[in-house]
Every structure is written in C-alpha cells, then in structure tokens.
N, C-alpha and C positions, 0 to 999 in steps of 0.2 A: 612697758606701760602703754598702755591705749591712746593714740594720738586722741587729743581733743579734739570736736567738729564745731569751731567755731561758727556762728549765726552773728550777724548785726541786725536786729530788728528795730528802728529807733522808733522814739517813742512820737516821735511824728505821723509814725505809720496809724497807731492808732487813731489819730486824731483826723490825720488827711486822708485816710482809708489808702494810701497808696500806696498797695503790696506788693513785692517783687514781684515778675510775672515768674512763673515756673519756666514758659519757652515764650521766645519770640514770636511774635505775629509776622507771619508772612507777609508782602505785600501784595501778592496774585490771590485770586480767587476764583476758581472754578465754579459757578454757580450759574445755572437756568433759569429764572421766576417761571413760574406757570402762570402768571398773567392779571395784571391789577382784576380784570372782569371774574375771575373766578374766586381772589380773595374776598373780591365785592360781592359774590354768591354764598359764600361762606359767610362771612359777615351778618345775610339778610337770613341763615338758618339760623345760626345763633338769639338772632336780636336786632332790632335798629340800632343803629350807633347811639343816638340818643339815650338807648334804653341800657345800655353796657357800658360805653364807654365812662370812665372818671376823669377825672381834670390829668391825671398820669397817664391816661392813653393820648390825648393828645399833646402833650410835653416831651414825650416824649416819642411822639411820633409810631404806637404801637397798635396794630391790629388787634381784635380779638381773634381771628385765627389766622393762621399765616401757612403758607406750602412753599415747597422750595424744593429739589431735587439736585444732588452734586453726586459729583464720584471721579472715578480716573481709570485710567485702561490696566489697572490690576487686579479689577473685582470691588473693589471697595467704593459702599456706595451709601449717602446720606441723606435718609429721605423723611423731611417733615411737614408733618399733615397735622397743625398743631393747635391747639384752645390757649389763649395767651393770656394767662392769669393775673391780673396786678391788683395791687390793694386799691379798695375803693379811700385815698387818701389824697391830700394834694400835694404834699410832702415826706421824705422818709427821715427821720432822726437819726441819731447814734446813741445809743444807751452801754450805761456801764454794764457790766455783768459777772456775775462772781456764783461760785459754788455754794447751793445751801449747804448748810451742816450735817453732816450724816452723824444725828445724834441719837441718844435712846428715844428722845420727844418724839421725832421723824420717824423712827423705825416702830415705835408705837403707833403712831396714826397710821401707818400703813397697815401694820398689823389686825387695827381696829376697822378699820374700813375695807377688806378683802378676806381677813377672817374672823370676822367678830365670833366670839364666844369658842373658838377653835384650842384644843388643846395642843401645844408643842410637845415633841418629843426629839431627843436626839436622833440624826440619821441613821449615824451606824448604827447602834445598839436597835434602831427600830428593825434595820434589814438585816441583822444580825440571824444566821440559820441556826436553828437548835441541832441535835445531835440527830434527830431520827430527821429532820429533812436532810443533813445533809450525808442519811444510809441513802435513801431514796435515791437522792441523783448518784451518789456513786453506785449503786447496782444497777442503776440505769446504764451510765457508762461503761460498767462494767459488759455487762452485756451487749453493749452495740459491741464492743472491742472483741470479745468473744466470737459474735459473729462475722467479725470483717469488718462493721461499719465505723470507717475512720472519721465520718463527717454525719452524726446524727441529726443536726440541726439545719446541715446544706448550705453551709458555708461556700462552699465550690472551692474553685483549684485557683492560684495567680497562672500567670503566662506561661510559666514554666514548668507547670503541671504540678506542683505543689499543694497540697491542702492549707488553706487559709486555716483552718483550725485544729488545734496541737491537741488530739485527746488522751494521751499520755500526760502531756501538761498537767491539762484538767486534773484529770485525776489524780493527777502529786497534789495538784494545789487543794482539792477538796479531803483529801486523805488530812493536809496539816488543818485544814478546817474545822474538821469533826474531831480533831484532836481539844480543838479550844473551845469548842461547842458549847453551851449553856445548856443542857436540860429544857427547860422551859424558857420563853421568851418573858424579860421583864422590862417594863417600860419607866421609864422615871420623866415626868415632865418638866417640861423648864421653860424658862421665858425667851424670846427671841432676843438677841441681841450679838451684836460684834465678841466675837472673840479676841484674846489677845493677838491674837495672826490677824485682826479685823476683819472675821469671817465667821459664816455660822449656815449651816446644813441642817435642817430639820425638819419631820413629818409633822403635819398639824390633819387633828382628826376631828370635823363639825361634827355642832348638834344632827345635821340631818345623814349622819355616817358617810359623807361625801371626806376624801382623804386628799390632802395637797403636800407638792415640794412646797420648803421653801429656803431657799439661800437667799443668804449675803455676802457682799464682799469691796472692800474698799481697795484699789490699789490706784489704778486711772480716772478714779473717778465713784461715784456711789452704784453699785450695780445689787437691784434685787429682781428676784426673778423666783415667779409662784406657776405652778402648774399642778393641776389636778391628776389624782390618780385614778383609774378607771373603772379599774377590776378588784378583787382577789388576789389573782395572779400578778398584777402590778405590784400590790401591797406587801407581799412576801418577799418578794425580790426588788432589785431599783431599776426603773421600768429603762426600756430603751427604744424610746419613739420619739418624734420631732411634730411639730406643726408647721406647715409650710401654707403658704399662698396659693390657693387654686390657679392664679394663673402662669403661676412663675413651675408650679407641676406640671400643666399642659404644656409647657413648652420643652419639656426634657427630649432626650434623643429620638430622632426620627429618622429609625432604621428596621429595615426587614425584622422582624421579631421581637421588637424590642415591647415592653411593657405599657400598657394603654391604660391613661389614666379614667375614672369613671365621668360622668356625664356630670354636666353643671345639673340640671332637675334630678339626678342622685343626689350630688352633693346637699342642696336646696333641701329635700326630704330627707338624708339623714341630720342636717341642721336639727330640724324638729320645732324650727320658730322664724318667726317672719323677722328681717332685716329691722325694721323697725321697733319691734319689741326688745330684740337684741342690742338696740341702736341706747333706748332707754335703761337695760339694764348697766350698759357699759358708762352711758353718760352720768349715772344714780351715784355709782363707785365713782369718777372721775371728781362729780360735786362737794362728795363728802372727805376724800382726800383734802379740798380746800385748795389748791391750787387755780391759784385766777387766770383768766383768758384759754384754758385750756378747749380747745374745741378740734372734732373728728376733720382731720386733713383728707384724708382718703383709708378707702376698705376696699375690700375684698373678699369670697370666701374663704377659709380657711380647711385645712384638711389633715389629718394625723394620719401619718404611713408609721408604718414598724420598719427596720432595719432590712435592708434590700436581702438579704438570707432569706427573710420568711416571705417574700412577694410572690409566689410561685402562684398564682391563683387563678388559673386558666388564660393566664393573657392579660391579666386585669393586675394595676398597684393593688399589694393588700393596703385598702384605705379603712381605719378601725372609727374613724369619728370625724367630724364635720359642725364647720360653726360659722361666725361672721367675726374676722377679724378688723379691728379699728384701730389707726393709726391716728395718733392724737398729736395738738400742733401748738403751743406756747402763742395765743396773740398780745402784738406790743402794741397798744395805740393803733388796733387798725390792723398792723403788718403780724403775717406769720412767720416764726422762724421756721423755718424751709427742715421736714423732717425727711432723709433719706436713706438707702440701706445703711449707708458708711454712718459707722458708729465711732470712728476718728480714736484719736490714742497711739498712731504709730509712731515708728520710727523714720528717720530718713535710711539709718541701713544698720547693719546687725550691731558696729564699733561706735555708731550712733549711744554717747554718754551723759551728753548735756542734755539732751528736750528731756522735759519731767510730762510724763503725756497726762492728757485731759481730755476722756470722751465727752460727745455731744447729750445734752438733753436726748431724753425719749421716756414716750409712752404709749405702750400699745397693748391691747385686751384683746383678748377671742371671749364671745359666750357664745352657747347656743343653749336647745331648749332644756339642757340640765342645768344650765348655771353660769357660772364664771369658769373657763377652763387653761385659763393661761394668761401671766400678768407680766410686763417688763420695763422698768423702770432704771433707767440712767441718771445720774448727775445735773438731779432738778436743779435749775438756778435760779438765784435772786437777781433781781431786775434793779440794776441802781438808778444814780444819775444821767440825764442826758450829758452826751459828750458835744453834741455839733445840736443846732435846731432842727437845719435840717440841710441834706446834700444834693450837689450839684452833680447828675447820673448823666451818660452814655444814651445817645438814644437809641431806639430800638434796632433800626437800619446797622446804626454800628457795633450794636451787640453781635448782630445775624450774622453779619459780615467775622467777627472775630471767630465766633462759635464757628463756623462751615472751615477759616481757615484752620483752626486749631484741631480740628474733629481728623481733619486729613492729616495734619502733621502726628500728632499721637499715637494713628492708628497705621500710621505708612509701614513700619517695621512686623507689626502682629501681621501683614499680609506673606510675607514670605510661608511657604508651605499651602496658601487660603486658594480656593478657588473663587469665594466669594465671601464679603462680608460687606452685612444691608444694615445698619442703622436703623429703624424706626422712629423717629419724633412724634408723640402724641399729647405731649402738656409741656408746656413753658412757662416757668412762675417767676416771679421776683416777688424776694421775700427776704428774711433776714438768715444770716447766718453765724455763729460766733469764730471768732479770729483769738487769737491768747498770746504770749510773750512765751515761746517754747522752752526757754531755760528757766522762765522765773518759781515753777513749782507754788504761787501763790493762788494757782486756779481762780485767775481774774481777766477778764477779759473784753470785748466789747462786741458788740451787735451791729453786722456791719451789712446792707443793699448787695445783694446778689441775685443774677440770673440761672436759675435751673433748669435741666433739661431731660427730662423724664421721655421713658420707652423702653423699647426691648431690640434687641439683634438676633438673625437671622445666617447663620455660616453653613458654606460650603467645603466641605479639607477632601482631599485623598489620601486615606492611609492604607496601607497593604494592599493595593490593588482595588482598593473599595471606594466609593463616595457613598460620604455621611455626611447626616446633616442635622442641624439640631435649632431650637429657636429657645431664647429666652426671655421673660419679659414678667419685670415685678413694676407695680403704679409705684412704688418709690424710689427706685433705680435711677438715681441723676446721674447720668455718664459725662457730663460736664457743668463745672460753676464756674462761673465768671464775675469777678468785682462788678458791679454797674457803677462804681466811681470812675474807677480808671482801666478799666477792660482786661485786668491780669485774669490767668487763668488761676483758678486755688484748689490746690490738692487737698479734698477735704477729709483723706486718711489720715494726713496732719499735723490740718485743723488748722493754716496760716497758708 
C-alpha cells in the first residue's frame, strides 16, 4: 500500500498568509546595483514619480523600474532590467475564493458566446473515414512501401537510425479501418455538455462555414478549450498543429542549420488585422461571457506551426496562420490575479495520494482577421468574502534581496553540464495569487499578495563536441513567486 504523504497546512496559514517556504533563504548575497543615478534615469523614461507612483510604491519602498546584475563564477547569471508593476491601490486584501460550477448553465453560455448559432456534432463519428478514403491512403501507402519509401511524410530517423514512423503499422491499422468503414459519413447533432467520464469532444459547424474543436473536461479543475479548423483537409482528418507565442518561437534553438522562424511584419500581414481591432473582437467575447473585472494582462503575436515533420520549407518554420493572442487577468478591487504559464494541478511526486489538484483560472483568445481562432479557459472562480482587510507586505528592497538569493540557490544544480545560464528580468508584478488546502478536494481557497518575475533565459551546453545554444522567452513566464507577506518562495505547479 502506498505510504501516505502527509501535509499540515493549518488553517492559520490561510489567514496569516504565512506559507512554508519551499527552501531557505540564504543569508549572503551576491549582488552589484548599477547605481541609484541610473535607476533615477529610468525612473524619468517611464514617468515622473509623481505621475506613476501609488501610495504602494512608496510603502513599500518600490521603484518603477529597477536593474540589478548577479551571477557566480559557474556561468550562471541574473540579470534585471525591470518595469515594476503594482496596483494602483493603498492596500491589498485577502478574499475567499472557491471554484465556479461547471454546470450545463456555464457550459451554455460559453457555448453561446464563442459559438452562437454553431451546430455540434460528435468528434469521432465527425473524423470518422468512410470506406473509399480510407482505399486512398492505403494505396498510397501501399505504394510508397513498393517503392522503398519507408518514411512518406518525413518523419526522419531517432539517434539510432530508426524511422520514427512504422509504415507497416499504418497499414495494419488502416486495413482494420476500412474494415469498419461506413460507406458515407453521417452526422448526428447534439448538444455540448459533460459526459458521464465529465468530458465531451465535438466539431461545431457556423453559419459562416467556419468549423471549430471543442472539448471539455472536468478532472483538476473546469478545462475548455475551442480551436478553429482551417481548411478541408483539417476537416476530414483531426488536425495536428499548435498555436504558439511569436516570441517564445523566436527564441527556439540557435544552431548552425537550424529552422528560422518568419519575420514579426510577416507575422503582422499574415495576421490580416490590426492589434486593436483584434484587441475589440477578443474583448466583445470576454464582455459577453459576463465575467467581471476580466481585463487583457498581456499579448503577444501569435503563430500556428504544423508538426516539426512537415517544416522542411527552405530554411523557414512551416508557419500556416497568424493572429494576436490575449491573455486575460481576473481584477480584485484594483489587484490582478497574476496570470502565468503554470497552469498548477500538480503533484509533489508520482506516490503523491493525498493533494486532490486544482488548476489556476485562465483565459486567453487568439483572433485575427478571420475571426476567433482559439479559446482556453480554466477553473473560472467565484470571488467570496474578504479574509483580512488588508495586509502587512515585505518591502521591495527585501523582496529583491530574497528573489536574487533564491534564483541562485534553485538554479545552482541546473548548472552542472551549462556553460552558461543568463536570466533575463524584464516585468515585476505584485498581484494576487490563489493558494488552496491540497488534501481538502473542496476547491476553495484564498487570494493571497505575491511577487512575480517575468522574462526569458538565455543557455550555453556542450554536447558532442558541439556548443549550442538556445534562448527562451514568453511575457507570461514567472520563473519565481514569492509571498509578499512573509517572503516564502511558492511553487506555483502546486499551487501552495
């Protein structure tokens, strides 16, 4: 039987905000300033202080932007050049916070405000191949196999000289396909909603013949998730492409040969609509959904690659489409809760039995000049009672100071094998975050003052005789949170 992993989280912690730390704070600190006169340069781009500053920037002793440079003689190096965010408020509360209902009400309005008037139909039976598509790809297959070609699609080989793709396989598995083939494709409509498994997979077809996924699924949390189909050839088959971040694409491997993503003024023209327009259609949907305080945190473009098999495009990502993605941000009274990549719900380790997980809120759209092209929504929540009026935070000096030691202790192990690893700091927010009771499975919880720290890294490795090197960097990427009550660091995979 599986040892239990006991947790004591007392119910104090909610109250007092004071969460275990994950690691100890050092007491050394390796740290440069680059110089009150230059913060005081930065300060006067931004703004007058008069003109930025809130009654939190000066309580707490916080710049609007701040620089600072650390590192240690193994490569490892922390550098921020930062815009220091805080609510325009004079106080931060504590509010309760509990899971809305993932009910049919909820799953209608969604439905009615991203696809009005859109017919559902089941997944499968929608991708389901009749008998004469699935001759077609088998004498395709056939025929590459005839003539030698074990890899039609360009799969390529693993390390060991292997073909990634089994066409033998295939062909078994499409042989028992056309076995159970339907003749003609028929569609039966139906309504969206949880299935018994509390899941549901379905094509919805607009009036203006535009075709969308859409799942649901309840286990960690409410997760739906709508994406546009593009083509024909999507329609028939279940498509296999991604939407990613343009800038967290521009930072993939930078090596002799390697694949070069397109230009932002591509990106931009194949968008097909101005940041603003798009900014409107995404905010239209956001409105009518009805959820309050919801306002765009940060964007970016956005970019759809196909699967690395078919990129082969003279040197260039095959990039098929382009928009303007928006990341949207719950405001409390003023404060945002703080939206980042981590979608939270983990585990502390595989024997891990007790935490009942609970992803974060999220919400975030792509359009561009077609329309709506991709929709993601997590474990909206209800806003309860205040817990505290309001709390006593950390100031900024002892935030900075904890951040630079904790950034070095974390990352001191990732260095073995590095030749170099650079940190970039470029946003610092304080803003809220949700904390929860990991065994109690009542997905309730409370909204607790944290500091984030947004940017991208920059590594050096040697592998086979080679130096590679790659850079990454998304605007939502907090590579540390820290309580601004009591300065613990919070592992926000999770979520406590």
């Amino acid at each position: 039987m599986k040892s239990k992993i006991i947790r004591t989280v007392a119910a104090g912690v909610f109250m007092s905000l004071a969460l275990c730390a994950c690691e100890k704070t050092p007491e050394d600190v390796i740290v440069r300033q680059k110089g009150q006169a230059q913060n005081e340069a930065a300060n006067a781009e931004s703004g007058t202080a008069a003109e930025k500053e809130s009654s939190l920037y000066q309580t707490l002793g916080a710049e609007t932007h701040y620089t600072s440079s650390s590192g240690n003689d193994t490569g490892l190096k922390i550098q921020v050049d930062a815009d220091v965010k805080l609510p325009d408020v004079s106080a931060i509360p504590t509010y309760e916070v509990s899971a809305r209902p993932f009910d049919q009400e909820w799953i209608d309005k969604v439905t009615e405000t991203f696809l009005p008037g859109g017919k559902a139909y089941d997944a499968e039976e929608y991708f389901q191949l009749t008998k004469a598509e699935c001759k077609e790809r088998l004498d395709m297959l056939k025929e590459a196999l005839a003539a030698g070609n074990m890899d039609p699609y360009n799969y390529g080989k693993d390390e060991d000289g292997n073909y990634l793709y089994d066409i033998n396989e295939e062909i078994a598995s499409m042989e028992n396909q056309y076995n159970e083939a339907p003749k003609e494709k028929t569609y039966t409509e139906i309504t969206p909603m949880l299935s018994d498994e509390n899941t549901f997979m379905g094509m919805v077809e607009m009036p203006d013949q535009s075709v969308y996924k859409y799942n649901m699924k309840e286990y960690e949390g409410m997760e739906i998730h709508i994406q546009r189909v593009s083509d024909e050839t999507e329609r028939s088959v279940s498509p296999d492409y991604s939407w990613i971040d343009y800038e967290m694409m521009v930072g993939f491997e930078e090596e002799e040969g390697a694949l070069q993503p397109p230009s932002e003024e591509e990106v931009r023209d194949m968008a097909g609509i101005s940041f603003d327009e798009a900014k409107k259609v995404a905010d239209e949907k956001v409105q009518a959904l009805g959820i309050e305080g919801m306002e765009v945190g940060c964007s970016d473009y956005a970019v759809r690659r196909v699967d690395v098999s078919a990129e082969q495009d003279g040197g260039t990502m095959k990039v098929t489409n382009a928009g303007y993605h928006f990341i949207y941000e719950r405001i409390v009274q003023g404060v945002p809760i703080i939206s980042t990549m981590e979608i939270g719900g983990a585990l502390q380790n595989m024997e891990d039995d007790v935490t009942k997980p609970w992803i974060y809120e999220t919400l975030d759209i792509i359009v561009n000049g077609e329309g709506l092209q991709e929709v993601n929504i997590t474990s909206i929540y209800d806003i309860g009672d205040k817990t505290a009026d309001s709390t006593t935070l950390m100031s900024f000096p002892e935030i900075m100071k904890i951040f630079d030691n904790m950034m070095q202790v974390s990352h001191a192990e990732a260095m073995d094998g590095m030749l170099e690893d650079i940190f970039s700091i470029d946003r610092i927010t304080l803003g809220y975050m949700r904390i929860y009771q990991p065994d109690s499975g009542d997905q309730k919880g409370t909204l607790i003052p944290v500091w984030d720290f947004f940017g991208g890294e920059s590594t050096r490795v040697e592998y086979e005789g080679r130096e590679m090197k790659s850079n990454t960097y998304a605007k939502n990427n907090s590579y540390m949170t820290i309580n601004a009550v009591d300065g613990t660091v919070i592992d926000r995979g999770l979520g406590y």
